[in-house]
C-alpha positions in Angstrom: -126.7 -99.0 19.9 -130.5 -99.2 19.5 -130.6 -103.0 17.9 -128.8 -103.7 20.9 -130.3 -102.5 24.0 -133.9 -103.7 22.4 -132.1 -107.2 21.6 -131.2 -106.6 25.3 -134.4 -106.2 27.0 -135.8 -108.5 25.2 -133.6 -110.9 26.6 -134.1 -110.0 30.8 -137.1 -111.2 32.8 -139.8 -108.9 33.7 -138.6 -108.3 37.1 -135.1 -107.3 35.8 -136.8 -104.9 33.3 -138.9 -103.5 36.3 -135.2 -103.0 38.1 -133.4 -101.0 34.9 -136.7 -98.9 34.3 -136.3 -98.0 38.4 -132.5 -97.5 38.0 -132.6 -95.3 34.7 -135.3 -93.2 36.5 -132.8 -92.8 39.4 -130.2 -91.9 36.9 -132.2 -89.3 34.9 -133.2 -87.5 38.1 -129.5 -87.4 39.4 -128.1 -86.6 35.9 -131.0 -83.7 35.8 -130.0 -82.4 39.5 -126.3 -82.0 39.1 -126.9 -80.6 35.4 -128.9 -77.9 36.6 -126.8 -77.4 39.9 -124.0 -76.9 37.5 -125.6 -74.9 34.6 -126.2 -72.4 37.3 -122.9 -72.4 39.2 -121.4 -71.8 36.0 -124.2 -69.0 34.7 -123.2 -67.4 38.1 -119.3 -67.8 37.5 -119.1 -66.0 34.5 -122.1 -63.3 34.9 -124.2 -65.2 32.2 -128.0 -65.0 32.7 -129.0 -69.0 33.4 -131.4 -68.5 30.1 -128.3 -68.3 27.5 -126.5 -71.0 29.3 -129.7 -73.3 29.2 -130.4 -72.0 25.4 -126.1 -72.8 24.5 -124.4 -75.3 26.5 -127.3 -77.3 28.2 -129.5 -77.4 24.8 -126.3 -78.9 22.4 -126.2 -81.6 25.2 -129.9 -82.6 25.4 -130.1 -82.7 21.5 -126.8 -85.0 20.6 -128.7 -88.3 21.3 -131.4 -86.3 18.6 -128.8 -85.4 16.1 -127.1 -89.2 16.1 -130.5 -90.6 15.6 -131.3 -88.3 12.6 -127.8 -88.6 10.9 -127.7 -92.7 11.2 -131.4 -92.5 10.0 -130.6 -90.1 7.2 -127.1 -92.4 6.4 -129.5 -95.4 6.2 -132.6 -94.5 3.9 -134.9 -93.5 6.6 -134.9 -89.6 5.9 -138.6 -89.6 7.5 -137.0 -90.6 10.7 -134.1 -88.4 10.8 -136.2 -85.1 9.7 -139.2 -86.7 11.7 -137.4 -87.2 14.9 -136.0 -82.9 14.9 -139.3 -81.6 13.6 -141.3 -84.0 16.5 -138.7 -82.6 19.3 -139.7 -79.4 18.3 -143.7 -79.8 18.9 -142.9 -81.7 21.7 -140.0 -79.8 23.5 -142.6 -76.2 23.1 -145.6 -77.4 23.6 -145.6 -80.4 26.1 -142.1 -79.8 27.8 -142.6 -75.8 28.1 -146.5 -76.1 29.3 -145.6 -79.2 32.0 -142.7 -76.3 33.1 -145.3 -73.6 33.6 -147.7 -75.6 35.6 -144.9 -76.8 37.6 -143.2 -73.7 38.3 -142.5 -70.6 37.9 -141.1 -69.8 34.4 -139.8 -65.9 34.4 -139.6 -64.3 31.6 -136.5 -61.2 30.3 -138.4 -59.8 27.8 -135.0 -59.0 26.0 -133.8 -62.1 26.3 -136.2 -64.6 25.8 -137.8 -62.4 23.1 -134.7 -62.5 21.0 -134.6 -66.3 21.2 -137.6 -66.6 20.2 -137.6 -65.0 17.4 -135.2 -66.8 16.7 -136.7 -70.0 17.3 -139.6 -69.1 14.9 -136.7 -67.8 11.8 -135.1 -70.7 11.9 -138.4 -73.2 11.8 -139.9 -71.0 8.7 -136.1 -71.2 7.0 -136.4 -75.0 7.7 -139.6 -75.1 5.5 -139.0 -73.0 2.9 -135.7 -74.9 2.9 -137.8 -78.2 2.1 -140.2 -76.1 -0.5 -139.7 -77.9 -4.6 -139.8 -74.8 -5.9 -139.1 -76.0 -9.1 -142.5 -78.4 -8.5 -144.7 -76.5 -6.4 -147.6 -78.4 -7.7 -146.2 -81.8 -6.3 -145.6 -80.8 -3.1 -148.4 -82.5 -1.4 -148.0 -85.5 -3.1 -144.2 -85.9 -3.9 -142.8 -84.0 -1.3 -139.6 -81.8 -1.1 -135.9 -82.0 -0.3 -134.0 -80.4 1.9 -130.4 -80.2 0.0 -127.4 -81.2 1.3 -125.5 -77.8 0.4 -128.6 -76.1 2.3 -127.6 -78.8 5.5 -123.9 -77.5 5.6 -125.2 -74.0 5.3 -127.5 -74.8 8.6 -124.2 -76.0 10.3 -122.5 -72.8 9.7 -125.3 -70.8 10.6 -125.4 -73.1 14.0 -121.5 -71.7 14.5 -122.9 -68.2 14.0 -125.8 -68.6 16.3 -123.6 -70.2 19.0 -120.8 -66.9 18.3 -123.6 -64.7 18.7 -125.0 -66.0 21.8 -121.7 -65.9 23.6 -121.3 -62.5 22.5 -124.7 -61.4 23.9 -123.9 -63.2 26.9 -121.3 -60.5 27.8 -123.9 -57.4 27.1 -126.2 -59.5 29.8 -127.2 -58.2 32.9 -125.5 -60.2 35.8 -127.9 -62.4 38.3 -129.7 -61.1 40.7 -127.8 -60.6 44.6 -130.8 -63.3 46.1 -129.8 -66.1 43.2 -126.0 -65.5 43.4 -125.8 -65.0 47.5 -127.9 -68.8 47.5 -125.6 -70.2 45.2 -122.3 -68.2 46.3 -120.6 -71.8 47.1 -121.2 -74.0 43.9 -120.2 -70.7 42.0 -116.8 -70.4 43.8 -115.8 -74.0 42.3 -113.6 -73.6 39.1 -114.6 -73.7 36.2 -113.2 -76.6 35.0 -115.0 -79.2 38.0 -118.3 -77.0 37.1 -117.9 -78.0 33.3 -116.6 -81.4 33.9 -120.1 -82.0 36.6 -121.7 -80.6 33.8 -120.6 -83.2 31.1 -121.6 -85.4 33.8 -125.0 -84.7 34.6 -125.8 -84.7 30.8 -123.9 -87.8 30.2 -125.9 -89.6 33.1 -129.3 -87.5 31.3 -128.4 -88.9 28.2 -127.7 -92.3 29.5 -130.6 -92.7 31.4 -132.9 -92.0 28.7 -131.4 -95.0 26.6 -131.9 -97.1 28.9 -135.6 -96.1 30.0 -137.2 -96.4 26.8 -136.1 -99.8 25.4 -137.0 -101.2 28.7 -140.4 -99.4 29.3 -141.0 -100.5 25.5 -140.3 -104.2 26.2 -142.7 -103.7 29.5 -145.2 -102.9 27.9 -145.5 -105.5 25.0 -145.0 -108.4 28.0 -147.8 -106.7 29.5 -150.2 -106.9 26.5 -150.0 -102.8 25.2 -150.8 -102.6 21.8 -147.8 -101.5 19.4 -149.6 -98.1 18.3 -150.0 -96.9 21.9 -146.6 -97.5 22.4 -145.1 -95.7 18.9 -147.2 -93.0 19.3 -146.1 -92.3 23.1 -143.1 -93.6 24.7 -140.9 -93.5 21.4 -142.3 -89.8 20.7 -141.8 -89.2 24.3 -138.0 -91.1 24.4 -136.6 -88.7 22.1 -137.0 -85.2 24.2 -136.8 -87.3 27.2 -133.6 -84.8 28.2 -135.4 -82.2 27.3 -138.4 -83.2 29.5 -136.5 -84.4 33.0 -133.4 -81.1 32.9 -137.0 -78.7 32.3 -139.0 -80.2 35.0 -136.0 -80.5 37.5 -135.0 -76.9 36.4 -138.3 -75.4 37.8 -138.7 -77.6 40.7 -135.1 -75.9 41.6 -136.8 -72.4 41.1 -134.8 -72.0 37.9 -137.2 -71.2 35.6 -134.8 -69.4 33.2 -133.0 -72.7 32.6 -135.8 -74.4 31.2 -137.2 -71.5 29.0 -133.4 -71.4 27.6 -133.5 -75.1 27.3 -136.4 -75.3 25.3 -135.7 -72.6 22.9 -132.0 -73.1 22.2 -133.0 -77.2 21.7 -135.8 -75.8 18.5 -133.3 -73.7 16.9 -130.8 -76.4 17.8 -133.0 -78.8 16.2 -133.1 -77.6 12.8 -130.0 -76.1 12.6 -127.8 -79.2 14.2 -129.8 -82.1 13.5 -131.6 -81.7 10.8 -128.8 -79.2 9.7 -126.2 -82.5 10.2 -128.5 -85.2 9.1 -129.0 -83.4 5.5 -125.0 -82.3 5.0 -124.0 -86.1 5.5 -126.7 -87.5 3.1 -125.5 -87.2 -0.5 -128.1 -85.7 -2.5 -130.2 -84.0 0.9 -133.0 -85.3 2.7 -136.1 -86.3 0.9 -138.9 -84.5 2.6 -141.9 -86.7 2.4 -145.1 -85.0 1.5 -146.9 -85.5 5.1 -144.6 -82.9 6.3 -146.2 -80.2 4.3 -149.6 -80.9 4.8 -149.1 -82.1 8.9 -146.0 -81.7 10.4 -144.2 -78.5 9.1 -147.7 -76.8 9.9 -148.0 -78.4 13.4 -144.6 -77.1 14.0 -145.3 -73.7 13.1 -148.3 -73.4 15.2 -146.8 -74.3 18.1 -143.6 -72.3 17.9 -146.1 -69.2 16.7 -148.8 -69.6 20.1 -145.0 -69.4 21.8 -143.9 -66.2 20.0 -147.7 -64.7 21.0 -147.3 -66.1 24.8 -144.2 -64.3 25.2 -144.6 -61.1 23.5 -147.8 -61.0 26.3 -146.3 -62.6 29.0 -145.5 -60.2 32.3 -142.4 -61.0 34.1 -143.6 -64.7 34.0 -145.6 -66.8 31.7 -149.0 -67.8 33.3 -150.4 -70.6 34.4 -153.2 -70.4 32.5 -150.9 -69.8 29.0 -149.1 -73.1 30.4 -152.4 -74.8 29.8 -152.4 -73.1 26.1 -148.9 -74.7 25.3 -150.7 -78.3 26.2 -153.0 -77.5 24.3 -151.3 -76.9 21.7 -149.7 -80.2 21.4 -152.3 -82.1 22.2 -153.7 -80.7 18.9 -151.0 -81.4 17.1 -151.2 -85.4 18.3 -154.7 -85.6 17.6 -154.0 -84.2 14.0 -151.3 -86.8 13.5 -154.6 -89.8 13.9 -157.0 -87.8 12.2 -154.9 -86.6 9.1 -155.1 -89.2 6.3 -151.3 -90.1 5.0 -149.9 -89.8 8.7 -148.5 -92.1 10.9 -151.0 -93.1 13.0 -153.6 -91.3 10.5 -156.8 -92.2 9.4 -156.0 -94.8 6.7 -157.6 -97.9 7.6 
């Protein structure tokens, strides 16, 4: 599907690629609008707090085009790729997504709630590194690398089932939504359930869609207008691939849903290494080799980043800050500027 929308836009005039980039844009923002109108109907239908739908049902939809990338990379030699692409999601989706959020609106914050998730968030990113650790050859892992088994894959798959189970059975212990949120939203929640889930699919499909289409065409743009290729790996493919993430976040606050996006993010990390890198290692025989720039760059970026989130919401009162929104950019940008510094790395300092 890649090959062929690049093959694609490499084939339409500039004007044409100016009309798909305007049209997948118009397609995102729609998608994003009726996927949080709906997330929130439904949140509202069934008593859920909006944070476990965003972390369950709107998370596993913004990380499929994420988990067939990293299995049809991990299926084709390309294990970089497929553990690059759920590992990048992660820096990206906390620390650039999450701080753009903040700064935007208002993100509140259930201490119970979000605090459980993120805990969660930061088990399941250490259990993806010590996972990936050669235990048997701890002295090569900085210049051989790791593995992350395939039996270790399936058992991430089964401990996604058990994370999903548990969240559903949390949702029912939930306080219900506030009178003002259900009283503004009393006529989308009345719908069935069925048209809510079905608008739902949707506005992810059209999400999902739209972010296809945007980045091959914004990539071909640019090389006709003369951008140099590093520029253009290092931020409109790193940006394509949370792309979902990014637009259901921003629309989310902009909607005064806050809770959405703070679910989003955090049920898309532990999604991320328990789905798609969980799925990318079960359906490689012999695992996913782990190459050695992970352990020295990005399994410690990763950490950082999903650590100054665990400290921003065990101080956070009844809302994360502005000011801890500027932390979380921060953050990433740290993590980028590592990745052209860092000798070994793509982008690095090796020549």
């Amino acid at each position: 599907m890649e090959a062929w929308l690049n093959g694609l836009a490499q084939q339409l005039p500039l004007l044409a690629l100016f009309a798909v980039v305007a049209g997948a844009i118009l397609v995102l923002v729609k998608g994003a609008d009726l996927l949080v109108e709906q997330a929130v109907a439904l949140s509202l239908r069934w008593g859920v707090p909006t944070m476990l739908i965003g972390a369950t049902i709107v998370s596993i939809g913004t990380t499929l085009p994420e988990a067939s990338v990293s299995v049809f990379a991990a299926l084709q030699g390309a294990p970089g790729l497929a553990l690059g692409n759920a590992v990048g999601s992660i820096i990206a989706d906390t620390g650039l997504i999450l701080g753009l959020a903040i700064l935007i609106g208002r993100v509140p914050v259930d201490k119970r709630l979000v605090s459980r998730q993120s805990w969660i968030q930061v088990a399941s990113a250490l259990l993806l590194v010590a996972a990936s650790v050669p235990y048997l050859a701890l002295r090569g892992t900085f210049s051989a690398g790791g593995r992350l088994p395939q039996l270790v894959g399936v058992a991430f798959l089964v401990l996604l089932a058990l994370y999903l189970w548990r969240s559903i059975a949390w949702s029912k212990d939930a306080p219900a939504p506030d009178e003002e949120e259900t009283a503004a939203h009393a006529a989308a929640a009345e719908q069935g359930t069925l048209p809510a889930l079905l608008k739902l699919v949707a506005g992810l499909a059209m999400v999902v869609i739209g972010s296809r289409l945007l980045i091959p065409a914004v990539e071909e743009t640019a090389l006709r207008l003369h951008i140099p290729d590093a520029i253009i790996a290092a931020t409109l493919v790193a940006f394509g691939t949370s792309l979902p993430e990014l637009v259901t976040s921003v629309t989310a606050v902009r909607k005064g849903h806050g809770a959405l996006a703070i679910g989003n993010v955090l049920g898309a990390d532990v999604l991320n290494v328990l789905f798609v890198s969980g799925a990318a290692a079960a359906a490689t025989r012999g695992g996913l080799e782990v190459p050695p720039q992970f352990f020295f760059l990005f399994f410690p970026s990763m950490l950082f980043v999903v650590l100054v989130l665990r400290v921003g919401v065990s101080r956070a009162d009844g809302e994360f800050s502005k000011g801890f929104g500027f932390v979380l950019l921060a953050a990433y940008l740290i993590t980028v500027v590592l990745g052209y510094v860092v000798p070994g790395s793509p982008g690095g300092a090796h020549g």
